[in-house]
N, C-alpha and C positions, 0 to 999 in steps of 0.2 A: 126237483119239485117236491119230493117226499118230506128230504131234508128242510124245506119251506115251511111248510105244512107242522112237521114236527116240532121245529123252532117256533113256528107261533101258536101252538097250544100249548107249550112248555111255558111261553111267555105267559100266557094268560092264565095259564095254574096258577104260574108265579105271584101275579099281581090280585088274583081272590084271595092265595095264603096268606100274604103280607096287609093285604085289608083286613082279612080276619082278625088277625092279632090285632089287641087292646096293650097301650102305650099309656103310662103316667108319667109326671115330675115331681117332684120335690126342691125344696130349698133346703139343703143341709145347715146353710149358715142361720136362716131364717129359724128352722127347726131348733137347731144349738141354742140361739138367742134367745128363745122361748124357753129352756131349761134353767132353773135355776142354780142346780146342781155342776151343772158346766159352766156359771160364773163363776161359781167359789173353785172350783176344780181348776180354771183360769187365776183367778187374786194368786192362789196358793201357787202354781207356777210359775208366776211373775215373781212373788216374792224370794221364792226358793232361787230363781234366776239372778235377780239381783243380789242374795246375800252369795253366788258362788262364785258369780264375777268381781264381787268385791274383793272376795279374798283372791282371786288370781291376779284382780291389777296393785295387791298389794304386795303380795311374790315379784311380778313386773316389778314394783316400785323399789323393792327392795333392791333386784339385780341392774335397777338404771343408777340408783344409789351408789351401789358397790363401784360399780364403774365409772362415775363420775368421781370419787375418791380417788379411783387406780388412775382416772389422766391427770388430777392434783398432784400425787404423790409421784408418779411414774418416773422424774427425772433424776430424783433423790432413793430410788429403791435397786437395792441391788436383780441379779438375773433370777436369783432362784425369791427371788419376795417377788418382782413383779408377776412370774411363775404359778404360785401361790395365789396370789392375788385373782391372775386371770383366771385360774383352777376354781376359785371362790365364784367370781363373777358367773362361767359357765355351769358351774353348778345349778347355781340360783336360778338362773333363765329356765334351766333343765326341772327345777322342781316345778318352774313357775307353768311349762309347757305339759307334765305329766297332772298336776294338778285342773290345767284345763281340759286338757282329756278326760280325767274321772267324772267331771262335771259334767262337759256338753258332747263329752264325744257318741260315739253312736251306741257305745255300751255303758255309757254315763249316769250319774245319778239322775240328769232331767228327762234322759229316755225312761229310765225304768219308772218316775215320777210319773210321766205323761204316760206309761202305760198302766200303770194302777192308778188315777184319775182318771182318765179321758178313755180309754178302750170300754169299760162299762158301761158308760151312755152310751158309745156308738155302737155297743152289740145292743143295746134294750131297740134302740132306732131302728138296727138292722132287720131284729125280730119283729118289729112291730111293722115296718115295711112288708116284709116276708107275708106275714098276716093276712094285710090287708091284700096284697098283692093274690094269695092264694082265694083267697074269699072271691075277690072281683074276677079273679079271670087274666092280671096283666101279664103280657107276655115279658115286659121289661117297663124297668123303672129308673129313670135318665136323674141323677141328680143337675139340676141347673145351671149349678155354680162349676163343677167341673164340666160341664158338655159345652165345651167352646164354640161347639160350631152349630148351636143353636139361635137362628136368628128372631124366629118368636116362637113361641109358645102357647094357647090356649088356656086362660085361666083356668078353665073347666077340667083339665087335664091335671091340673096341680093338686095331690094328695097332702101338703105338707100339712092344712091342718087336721087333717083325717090322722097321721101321723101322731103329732100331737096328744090330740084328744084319746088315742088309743093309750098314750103313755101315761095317761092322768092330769095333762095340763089342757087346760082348758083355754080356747083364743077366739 
């Protein structure tokens, strides 16, 4: 009976503390969108991405190249040329494979790209979150886009252009 007793005022502490607390959202994509500095921060990505996959599919192209000569020539080449040749061909793939590493791999030049672009908005965002969050009282602040198991949401609860307008963009 004690134990009854215990458990449910422990319940009902529970559910006054968890009332208590103040909850917002945001839209991180909606927020991004509104920056213009995170479009060009984007162009410049994109382009950077494009000219490094160029040059890798042209490594590619190079060792489909080589290879398409060696089953040309492969009937008419001695053991130590067709040797050589394949030496050539694995090469190439091998530059063509370390070249795409430098580029996209996880210590690549698009990471290090995306983090000197894109990490500086999202600490000005983070702070400016932070801000508003300490100012108002929020115990927590749900971005939208990643909280999947949000099925609605209250517009009234959504900070994003509170956000915003703290950052200098006006919506």
């Amino acid at each position: 009976m004690k134990k009854a007793i215990l458990l449910s005022l422990l319940f009902v502490a529970c559910v006054f503390t968890a009332s208590a607390q103040k909850f917002a959202l945001i839209d991180m994509e909606y927020i991004l969108k509104n920056i213009p500095a995170y479009e060009q921060a984007n162009t410049q990505l994109n382009q950077a991405s494009q000219q490094y996959q160029s040059e890798v599919e042209a490594k590619a192209k190079e060792a489909e190249t080589l290879y398409k000569e060696y089953q040309k020539a492969s009937a008419s080449l001695s053991a130590a040329q067709k040797t050589q040749r394949e030496e050539a061909i694995v090469a190439k793939e091998k530059e063509a494979a370390e070249l795409r590493k430098k580029y996209f791999g996880p210590e690549g030049e698009m990471a290090k790209k995306q983090e000197a672009l894109i990490a500086p908005i999202q600490d000005k965002i983070y702070e400016a979150v932070k801000q508003i969050s300490e100012q108002k009282g929020y115990a927590a602040v749900v971005d939208r886009g990643s909280a999947q198991s949000i099925i609605f949401a209250s517009p009234s609860i959504d900070i994003s252009n509170e956000v915003l307008s703290r950052l200098g963009y006006s919506n």
